[in-house]
C-alpha positions in Angstrom: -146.5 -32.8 22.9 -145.4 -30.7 26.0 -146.8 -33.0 29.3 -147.2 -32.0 32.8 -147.4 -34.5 35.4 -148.9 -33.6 38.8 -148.8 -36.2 41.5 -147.9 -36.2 45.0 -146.3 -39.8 44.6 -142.7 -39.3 43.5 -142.7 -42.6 42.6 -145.9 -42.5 40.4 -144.1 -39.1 38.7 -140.9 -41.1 37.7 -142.8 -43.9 36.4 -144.9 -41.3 34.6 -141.8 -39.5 33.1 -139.9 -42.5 32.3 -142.4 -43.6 30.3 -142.9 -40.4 28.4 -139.5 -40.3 27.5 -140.1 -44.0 25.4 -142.8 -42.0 23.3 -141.2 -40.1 20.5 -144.5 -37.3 20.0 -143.5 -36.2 24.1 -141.1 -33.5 23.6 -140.7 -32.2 26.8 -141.8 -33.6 30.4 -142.3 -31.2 33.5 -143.4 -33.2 37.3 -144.4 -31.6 40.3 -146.0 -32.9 43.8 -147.9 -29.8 44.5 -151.4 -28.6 43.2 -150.5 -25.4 44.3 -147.2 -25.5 41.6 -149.1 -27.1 39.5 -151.8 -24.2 39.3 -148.6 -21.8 38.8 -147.5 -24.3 36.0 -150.4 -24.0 34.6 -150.9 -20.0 34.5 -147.5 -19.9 33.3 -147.0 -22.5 30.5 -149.1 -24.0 28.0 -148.9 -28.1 27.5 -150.9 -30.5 25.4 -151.3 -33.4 28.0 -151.7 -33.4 31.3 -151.6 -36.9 33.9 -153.6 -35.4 36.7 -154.0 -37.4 40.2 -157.5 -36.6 41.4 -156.4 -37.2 45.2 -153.9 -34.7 46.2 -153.4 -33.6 49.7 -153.6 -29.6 49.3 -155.7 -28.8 46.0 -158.3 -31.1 44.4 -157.9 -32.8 41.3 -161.3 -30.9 40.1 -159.9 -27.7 41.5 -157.0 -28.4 39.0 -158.9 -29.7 36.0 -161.6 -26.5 36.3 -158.2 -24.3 35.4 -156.9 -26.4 32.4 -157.8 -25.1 29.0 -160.5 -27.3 26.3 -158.0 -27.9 24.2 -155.2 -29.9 26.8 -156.1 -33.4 27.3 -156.1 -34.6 30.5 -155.7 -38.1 31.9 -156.5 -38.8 35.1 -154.4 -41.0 37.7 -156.3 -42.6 40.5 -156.1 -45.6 42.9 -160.3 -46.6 42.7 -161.3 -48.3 39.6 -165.1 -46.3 40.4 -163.4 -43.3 39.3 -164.0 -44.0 35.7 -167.3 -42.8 35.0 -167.2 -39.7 37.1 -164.1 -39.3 34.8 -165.6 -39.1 31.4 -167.8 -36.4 32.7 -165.5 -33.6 31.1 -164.6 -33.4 27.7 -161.0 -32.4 28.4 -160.3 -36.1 30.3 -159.8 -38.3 27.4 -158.5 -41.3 29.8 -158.2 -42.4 33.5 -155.0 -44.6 34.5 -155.8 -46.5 37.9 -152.6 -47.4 39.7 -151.0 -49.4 39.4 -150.8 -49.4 35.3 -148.2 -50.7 32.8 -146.5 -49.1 30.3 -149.2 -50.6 27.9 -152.1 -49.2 29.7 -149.8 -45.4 30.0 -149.5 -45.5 26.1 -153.6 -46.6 25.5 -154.1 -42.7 27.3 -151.4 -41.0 25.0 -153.3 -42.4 21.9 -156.6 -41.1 23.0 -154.7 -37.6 24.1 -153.6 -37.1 20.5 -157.0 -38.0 19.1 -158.4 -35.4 21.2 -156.1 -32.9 20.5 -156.3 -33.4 16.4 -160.2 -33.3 16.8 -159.6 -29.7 18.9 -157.7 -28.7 16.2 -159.9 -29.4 13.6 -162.8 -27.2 15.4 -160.8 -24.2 16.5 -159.0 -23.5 12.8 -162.8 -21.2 11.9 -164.5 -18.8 13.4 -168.1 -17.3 13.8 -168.2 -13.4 14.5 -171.0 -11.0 13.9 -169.9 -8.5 11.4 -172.8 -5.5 11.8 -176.4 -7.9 10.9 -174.7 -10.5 9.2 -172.4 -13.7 10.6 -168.9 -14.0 9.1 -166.5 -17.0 8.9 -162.9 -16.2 10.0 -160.3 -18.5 8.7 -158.1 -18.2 11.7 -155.0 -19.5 9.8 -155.2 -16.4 8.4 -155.9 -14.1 11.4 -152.7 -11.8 12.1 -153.8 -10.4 15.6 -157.1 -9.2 17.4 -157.0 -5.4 19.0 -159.1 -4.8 21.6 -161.2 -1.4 20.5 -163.5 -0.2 23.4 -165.9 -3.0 23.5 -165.2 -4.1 20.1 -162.3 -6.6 19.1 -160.4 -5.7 15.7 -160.1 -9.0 13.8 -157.0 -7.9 11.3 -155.7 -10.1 8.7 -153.7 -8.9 5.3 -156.3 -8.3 3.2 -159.2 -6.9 5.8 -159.7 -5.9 8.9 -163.4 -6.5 10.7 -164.9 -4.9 14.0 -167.0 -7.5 16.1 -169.3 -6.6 19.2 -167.5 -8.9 22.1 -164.4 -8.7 24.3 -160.9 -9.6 23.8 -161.7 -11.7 27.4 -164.5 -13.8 25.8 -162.2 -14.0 22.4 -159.4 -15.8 24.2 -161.4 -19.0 25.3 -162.6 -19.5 22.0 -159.2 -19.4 20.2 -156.6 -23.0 19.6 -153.3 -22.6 21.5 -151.5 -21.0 18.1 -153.1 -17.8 19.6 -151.0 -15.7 22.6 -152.3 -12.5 24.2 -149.5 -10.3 24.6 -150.9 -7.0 26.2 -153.9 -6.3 27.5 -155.1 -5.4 24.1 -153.8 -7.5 21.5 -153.5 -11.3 20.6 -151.1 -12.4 18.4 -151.1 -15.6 15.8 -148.1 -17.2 16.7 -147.6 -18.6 13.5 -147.6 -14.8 11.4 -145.0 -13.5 14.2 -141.8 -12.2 11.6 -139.7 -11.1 14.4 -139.4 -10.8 18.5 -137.9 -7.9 20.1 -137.9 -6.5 23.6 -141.6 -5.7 24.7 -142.4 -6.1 21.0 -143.3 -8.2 18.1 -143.5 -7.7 14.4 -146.6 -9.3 12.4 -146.5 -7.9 8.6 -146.5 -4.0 8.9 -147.8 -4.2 12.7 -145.7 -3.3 15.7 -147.2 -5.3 18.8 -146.1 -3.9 22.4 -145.9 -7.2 24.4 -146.4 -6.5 28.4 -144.0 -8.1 30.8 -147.0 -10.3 32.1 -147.6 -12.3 28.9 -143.5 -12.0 27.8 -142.9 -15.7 29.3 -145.6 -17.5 28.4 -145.6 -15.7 24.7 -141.6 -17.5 24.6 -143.2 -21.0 25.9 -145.3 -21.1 23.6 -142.8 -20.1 20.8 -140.5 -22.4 22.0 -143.4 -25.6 21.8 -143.7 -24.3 18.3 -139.9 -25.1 17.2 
């Protein structure tokens, strides 16, 4: 799992990051202070589990949380054991920690993280699109990209290719994290990607242009992959 720990306690960050490096599924820890950097985190990289504090002195904890896709957990770090049931309230929050907490209590949240996020993947591997009258399952595993097409979306796979009434902006939110969008018109399937060039991936027989704004978190994600 890729984590990102926001809290403006440096101490509470430490304690946070020593601990994740005792946990073999955390691959790669990133800390930060500031909800602002956090929100730029965010934009910029993708990660499975997120320890949020609710309290922080320049963004709000539900500011934060609103920006965090479905399909991160989220555990929540706060100092008032009242928290807890305003907590549960989102599905993303799978756990709260209340300072202080043990390492005990840290790796109760972890468990219920990857719970969560084997659940969310689970739901997201189909898809529902209307196809003309009729409803058609896509098996996204084998999805090669989606092209946006006026305001159709292009759902192109090896042996068909469908055109479905909806935007590649309301396509994103329903798609699990193996999905990147690399220009304003196309999302890739990370996992049918054959080779990456500059401003351009190969899928099949497919040249995809990828557009400096989605370059960086296309290679985060690639990289969380490996």
């Amino acid at each position: 799992m890729q984590c990102l720990i926001v809290d403006d306690d440096q101490l509470i960050c430490d304690l946070l990051g020593h601990f994740c490096d005792k946990v073999e599924e955390i691959r790669d820890v990133t800390t930060t202070n500031s909800g602002f950097e956090s929100i730029n985190l965010i934009n910029r990289n993708v990660f499975d589990l997120v320890f949020l504090d609710y309290n922080l002195p320049d963004v709000t904890g539900e500011e934060i949380l609103s920006l965090i896709p479905n399909d991160t957990a989220v555990v929540m770090i706060t100092a008032h054991k009242e928290f807890a049931a305003e907590a549960f309230s989102h599905e993303k929050i799978v756990d709260y920690l209340v300072k202080p907490f043990d390492f005990a209590r840290f790796f109760r949240s972890v468990q219920q993280a990857e719970k969560y996020l084997s659940r969310k993947s689970v739901e997201q591997s189909q898809l529902f699109v209307r196809d003309g009258t009729k409803l058609v399952k896509i098996d996204l595993s084998s999805v090669l990209l989606f092209k946006a097409e006026a305001n159709y979306v292009a759902i192109v796979t090896l042996e068909r290719r469908i055109l479905t009434l909806m935007t590649l902006k309301e396509l994103v939110k329903r798609l699990p994290k193996s999905f990147q969008r690399v220009h304003r018109s196309y999302v890739v399937n990370l996992h049918k990607i054959d080779t990456i060039e500059v401003g351009l991936v190969k899928i099949s027989e497919h040249d995809v242009p990828v557009s400096s704004t989605y370059e960086k978190k296309l290679l985060s994600k690639i990289k969380l992959l490996n």
